[in-house]
GUKEBA-64970 format. One line per field, with one value per residue (C-alpha): residue in three letters; z negated, y negated, x negated; residue number from 1. Coordinates in pm, whole numbers. Layout:
<nodes>
resn (ALA; ...)
w (Z; ...)
v (Y; ...)
u (X; ...)
resi (NUM; ...)
</nodes>
This chain:
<nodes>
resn (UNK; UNK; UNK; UNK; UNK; UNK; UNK; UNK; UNK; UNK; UNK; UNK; UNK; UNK; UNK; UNK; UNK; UNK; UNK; UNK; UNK; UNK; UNK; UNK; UNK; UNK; UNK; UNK; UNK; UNK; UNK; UNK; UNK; UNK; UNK; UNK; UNK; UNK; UNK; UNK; UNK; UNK; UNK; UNK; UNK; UNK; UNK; UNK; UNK; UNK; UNK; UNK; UNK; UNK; UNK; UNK; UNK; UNK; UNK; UNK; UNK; UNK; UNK; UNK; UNK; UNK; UNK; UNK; UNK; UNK; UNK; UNK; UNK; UNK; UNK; UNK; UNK; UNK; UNK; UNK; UNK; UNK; UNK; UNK; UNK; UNK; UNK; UNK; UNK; UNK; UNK; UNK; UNK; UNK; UNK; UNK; UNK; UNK; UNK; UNK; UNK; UNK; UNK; UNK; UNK; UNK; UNK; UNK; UNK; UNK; UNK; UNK; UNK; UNK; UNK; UNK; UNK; UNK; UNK; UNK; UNK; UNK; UNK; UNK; UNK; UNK; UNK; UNK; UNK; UNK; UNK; UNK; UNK; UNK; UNK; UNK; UNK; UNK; UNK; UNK; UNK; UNK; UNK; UNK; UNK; UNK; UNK; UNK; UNK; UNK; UNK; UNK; UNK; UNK; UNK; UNK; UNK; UNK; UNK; UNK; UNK; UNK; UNK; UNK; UNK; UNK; UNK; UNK; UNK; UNK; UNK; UNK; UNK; UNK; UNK; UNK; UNK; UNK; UNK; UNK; UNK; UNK; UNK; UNK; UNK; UNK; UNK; UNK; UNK; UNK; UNK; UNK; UNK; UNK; UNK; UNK; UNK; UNK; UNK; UNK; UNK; UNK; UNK; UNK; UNK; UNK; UNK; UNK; UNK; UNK; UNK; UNK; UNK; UNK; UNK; UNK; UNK; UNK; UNK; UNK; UNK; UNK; UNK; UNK; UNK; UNK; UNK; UNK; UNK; UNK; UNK; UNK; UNK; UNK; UNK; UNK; UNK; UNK; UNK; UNK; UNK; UNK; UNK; UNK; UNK; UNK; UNK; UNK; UNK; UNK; UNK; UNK; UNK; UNK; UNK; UNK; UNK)
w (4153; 3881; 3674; 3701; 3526; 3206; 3111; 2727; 2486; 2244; 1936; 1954; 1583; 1639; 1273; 1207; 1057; 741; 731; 483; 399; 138; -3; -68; -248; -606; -845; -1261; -1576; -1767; -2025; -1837; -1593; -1210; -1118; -640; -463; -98; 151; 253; 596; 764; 700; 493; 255; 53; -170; -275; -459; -567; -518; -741; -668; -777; -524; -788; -803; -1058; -969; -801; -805; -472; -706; -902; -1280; -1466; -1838; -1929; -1798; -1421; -1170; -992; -636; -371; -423; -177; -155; 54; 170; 313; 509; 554; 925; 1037; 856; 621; 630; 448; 330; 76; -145; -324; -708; -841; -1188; -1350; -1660; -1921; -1981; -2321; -2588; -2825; -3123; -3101; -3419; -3285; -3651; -3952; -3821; -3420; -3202; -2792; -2667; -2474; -2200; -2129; -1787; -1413; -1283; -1186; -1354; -1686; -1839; -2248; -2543; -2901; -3080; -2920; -2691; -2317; -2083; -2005; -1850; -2168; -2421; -2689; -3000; -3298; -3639; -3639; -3972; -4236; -4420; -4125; -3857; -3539; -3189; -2899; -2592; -2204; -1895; -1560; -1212; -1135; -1459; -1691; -2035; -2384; -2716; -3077; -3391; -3601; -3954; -4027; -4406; -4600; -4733; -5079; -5304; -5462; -5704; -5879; -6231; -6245; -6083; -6182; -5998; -6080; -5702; -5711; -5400; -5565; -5686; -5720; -5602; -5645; -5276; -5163; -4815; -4815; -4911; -4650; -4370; -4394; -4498; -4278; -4409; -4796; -4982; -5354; -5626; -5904; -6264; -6539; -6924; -6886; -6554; -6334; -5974; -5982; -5653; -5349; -5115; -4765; -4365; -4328; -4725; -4859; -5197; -5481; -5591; -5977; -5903; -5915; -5697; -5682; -6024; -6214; -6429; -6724; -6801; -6962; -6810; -6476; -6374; -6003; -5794; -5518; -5231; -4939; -4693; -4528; -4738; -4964; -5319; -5511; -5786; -6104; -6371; -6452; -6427; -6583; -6453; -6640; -6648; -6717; -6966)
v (888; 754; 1017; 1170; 1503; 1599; 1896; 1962; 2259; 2410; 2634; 2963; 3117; 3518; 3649; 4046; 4239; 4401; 4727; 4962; 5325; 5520; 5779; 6180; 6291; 6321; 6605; 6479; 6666; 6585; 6344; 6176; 5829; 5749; 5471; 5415; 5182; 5161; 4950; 4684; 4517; 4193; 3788; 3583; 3866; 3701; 3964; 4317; 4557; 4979; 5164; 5477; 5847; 5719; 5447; 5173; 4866; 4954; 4712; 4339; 4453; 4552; 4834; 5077; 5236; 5410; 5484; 5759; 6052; 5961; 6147; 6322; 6248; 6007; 5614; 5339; 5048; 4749; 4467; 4136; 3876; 3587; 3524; 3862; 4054; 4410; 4669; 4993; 5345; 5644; 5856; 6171; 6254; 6583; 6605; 6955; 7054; 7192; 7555; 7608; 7887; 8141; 8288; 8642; 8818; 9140; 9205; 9053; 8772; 8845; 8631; 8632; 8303; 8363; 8149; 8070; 7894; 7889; 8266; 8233; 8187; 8077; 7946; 8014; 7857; 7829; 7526; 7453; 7764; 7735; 7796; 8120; 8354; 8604; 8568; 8785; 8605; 8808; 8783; 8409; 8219; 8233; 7931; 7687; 7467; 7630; 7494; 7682; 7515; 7660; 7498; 7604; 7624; 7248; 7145; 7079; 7160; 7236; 7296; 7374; 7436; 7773; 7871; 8236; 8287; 8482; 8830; 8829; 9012; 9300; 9498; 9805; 9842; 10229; 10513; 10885; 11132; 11477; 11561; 11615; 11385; 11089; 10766; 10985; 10727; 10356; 10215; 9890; 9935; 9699; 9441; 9522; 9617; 9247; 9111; 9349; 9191; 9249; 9385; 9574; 9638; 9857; 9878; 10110; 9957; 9920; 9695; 10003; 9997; 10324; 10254; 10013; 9965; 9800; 9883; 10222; 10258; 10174; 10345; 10527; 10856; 10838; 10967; 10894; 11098; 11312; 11380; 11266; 10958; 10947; 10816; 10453; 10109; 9979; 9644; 9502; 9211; 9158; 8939; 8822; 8632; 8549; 8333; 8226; 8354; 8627; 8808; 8998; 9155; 9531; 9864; 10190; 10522; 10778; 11168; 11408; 11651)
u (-17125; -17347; -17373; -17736; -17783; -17991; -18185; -18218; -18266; -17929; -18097; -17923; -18007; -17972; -17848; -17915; -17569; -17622; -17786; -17797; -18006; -18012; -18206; -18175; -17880; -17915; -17874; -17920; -17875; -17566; -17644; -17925; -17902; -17922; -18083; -17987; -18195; -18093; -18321; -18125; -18181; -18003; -17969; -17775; -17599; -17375; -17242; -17275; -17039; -17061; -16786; -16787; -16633; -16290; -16248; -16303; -16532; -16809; -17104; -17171; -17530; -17800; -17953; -17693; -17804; -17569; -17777; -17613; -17378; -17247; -16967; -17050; -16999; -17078; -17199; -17084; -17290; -17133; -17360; -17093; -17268; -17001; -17195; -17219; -17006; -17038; -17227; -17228; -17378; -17311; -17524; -17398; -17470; -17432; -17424; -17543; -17382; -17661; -17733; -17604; -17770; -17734; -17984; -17923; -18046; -18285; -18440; -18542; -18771; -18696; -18468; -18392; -18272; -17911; -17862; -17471; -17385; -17455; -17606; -17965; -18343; -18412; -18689; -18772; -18967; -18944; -19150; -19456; -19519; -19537; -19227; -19153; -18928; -18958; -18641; -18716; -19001; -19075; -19221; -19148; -19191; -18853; -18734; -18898; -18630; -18745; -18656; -18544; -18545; -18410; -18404; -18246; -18381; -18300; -18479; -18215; -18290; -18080; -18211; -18103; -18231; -18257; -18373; -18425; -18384; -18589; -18510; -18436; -18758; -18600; -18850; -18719; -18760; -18826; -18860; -18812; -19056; -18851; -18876; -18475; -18471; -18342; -18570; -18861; -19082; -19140; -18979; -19070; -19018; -18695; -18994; -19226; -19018; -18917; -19296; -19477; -19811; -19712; -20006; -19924; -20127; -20079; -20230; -20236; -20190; -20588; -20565; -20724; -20590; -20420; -20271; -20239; -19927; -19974; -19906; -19728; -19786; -19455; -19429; -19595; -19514; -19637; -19985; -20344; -20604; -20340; -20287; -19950; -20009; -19795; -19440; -19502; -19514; -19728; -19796; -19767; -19904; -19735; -19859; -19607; -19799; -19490; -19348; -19712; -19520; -19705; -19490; -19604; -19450; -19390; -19183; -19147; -19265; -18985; -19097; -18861; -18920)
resi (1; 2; 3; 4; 5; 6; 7; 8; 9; 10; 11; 12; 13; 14; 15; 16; 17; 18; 19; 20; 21; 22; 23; 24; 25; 26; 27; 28; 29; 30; 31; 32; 33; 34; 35; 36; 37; 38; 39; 40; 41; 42; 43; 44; 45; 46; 47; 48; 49; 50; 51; 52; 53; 54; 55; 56; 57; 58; 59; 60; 61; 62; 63; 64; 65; 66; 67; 68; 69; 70; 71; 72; 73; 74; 75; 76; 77; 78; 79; 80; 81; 82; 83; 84; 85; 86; 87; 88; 89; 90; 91; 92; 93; 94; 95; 96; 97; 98; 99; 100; 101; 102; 103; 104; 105; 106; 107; 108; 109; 110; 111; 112; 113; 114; 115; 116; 117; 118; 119; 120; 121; 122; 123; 124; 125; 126; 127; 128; 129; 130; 131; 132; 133; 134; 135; 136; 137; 138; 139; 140; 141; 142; 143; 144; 145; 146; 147; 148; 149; 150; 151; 152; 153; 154; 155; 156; 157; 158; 159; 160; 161; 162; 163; 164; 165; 166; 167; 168; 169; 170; 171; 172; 173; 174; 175; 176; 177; 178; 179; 180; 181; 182; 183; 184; 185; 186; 187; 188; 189; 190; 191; 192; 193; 194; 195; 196; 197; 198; 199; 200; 201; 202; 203; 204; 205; 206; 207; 208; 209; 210; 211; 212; 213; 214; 215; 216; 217; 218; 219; 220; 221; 222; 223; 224; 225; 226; 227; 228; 229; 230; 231; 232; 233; 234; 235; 236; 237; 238; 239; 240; 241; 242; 243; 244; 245; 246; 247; 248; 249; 250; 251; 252; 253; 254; 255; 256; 257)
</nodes>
């Protein structure tokens, strides 16, 4: 009744719902940072917020860092499109507490490394060496900061610091050769059981080498070429590698009568 009808075209706009993925979960050493970057699918997302392991807001942000020292747990990321709604997706974070370590004292100048935490494989080094499961380093240098590192079988690494201190130089001042069983010879193997690469020379008043102490030689029994020297005065160098001191000076050879 006078009305004709008309064809015409209505744009129908399809919007995609927010989608969300994440990646792997996420094991970091105490200490260090995380840094979550989800791919993100859908149109017109107005807003984004984190919740953390306690339920709480923490971010406003698409991509989550925390610098330093997360929870462990698991991550919610919510994506909120005002068209098409929310969307969202979890990722867990373990956080591994760091093996901790002990200098055990084996000898003079030996340490082993003692790991303290979790059961399983440790790695070892001390300065610059190269990883390794051995524990036990010897004839390291006294008087120097050394650094003793371990790491676990997820990475995570500890260190500290360690100075052994030198032994103190003791050099007896004489010796009595009466082969009663006590001080009959000049002993310095307190010296170089501790400076295993010690070298000693002795001189007579003349500055003849009447005797030289070094590897398994640790003392001097009064004689030269197997003949008794006589009771007076003798004069040492001592050389310590070690520890780059030499010392000097003298001590008495004392003879019964």
């Amino acid at each position: 009744d006078g009305i004709c009808p008309q064809e015409g075209t209505i744009p129908v706009e399809v919007k995609e719902k927010p989608s969300i993925t994440m990646g792997d979960d996420v094991v970091v050493c105490s200490g260090n940072g995380i840094t979550l970057t989800p791919t993100v699918g859908g149109d017109d997302i107005d807003t984004y917020h984190w919740i953390g392991p306690d339920g709480d807001t923490i971010a406003h942000t698409r991509d989550l860092t925390i610098p330093t020292e997360p929870e462990s747990g698991s991550y919610t990321l919510v994506a909120v499109s005002k068209l098409c709604g929310e969307s969202s997706a979890s990722q867990k974070v373990e956080v591994v507490p760091l093996p901790e370590l002990l200098i055990d004292s084996l000898a003079l100048n030996s340490r082993k490394i003692v790991a303290v935490g979790h059961a399983g494989m440790y790695e070892y080094k001390v300065d610059n060496k190269e990883w390794s499961t051995q524990d036990v380093y010897e004839n390291l240098t006294y008087d120097y900061p050394h650094t003793a590192f371990v790491r676990d079988e997820r990475g995570c690494e500890n260190m500290t610091v360690f100075t052994i201190i030198s032994p103190p130089i003791a050099i007896p001042d004489y010796f009595t050769p009466s082969d009663d069983g006590m001080n009959d010879s000049w002993d310095l193997s307190t010296i170089m059981d501790a400076y295993p690469n010690t070298k000693v020379t002795i001189y007579d008043r003349t500055g003849k080498v009447v005797a030289v102490l070094e590897g398994d030689v640790m003392d001097w029994d009064g004689t030269y070429n197997g003949n008794p020297l006589p009771s007076t005065d003798y004069w040492y160098l001592i050389n310590v590698p070690e520890i780059r001191k030499q010392f000097t000076g003298h001590f008495t050879l004392i003879r019964s009568k």
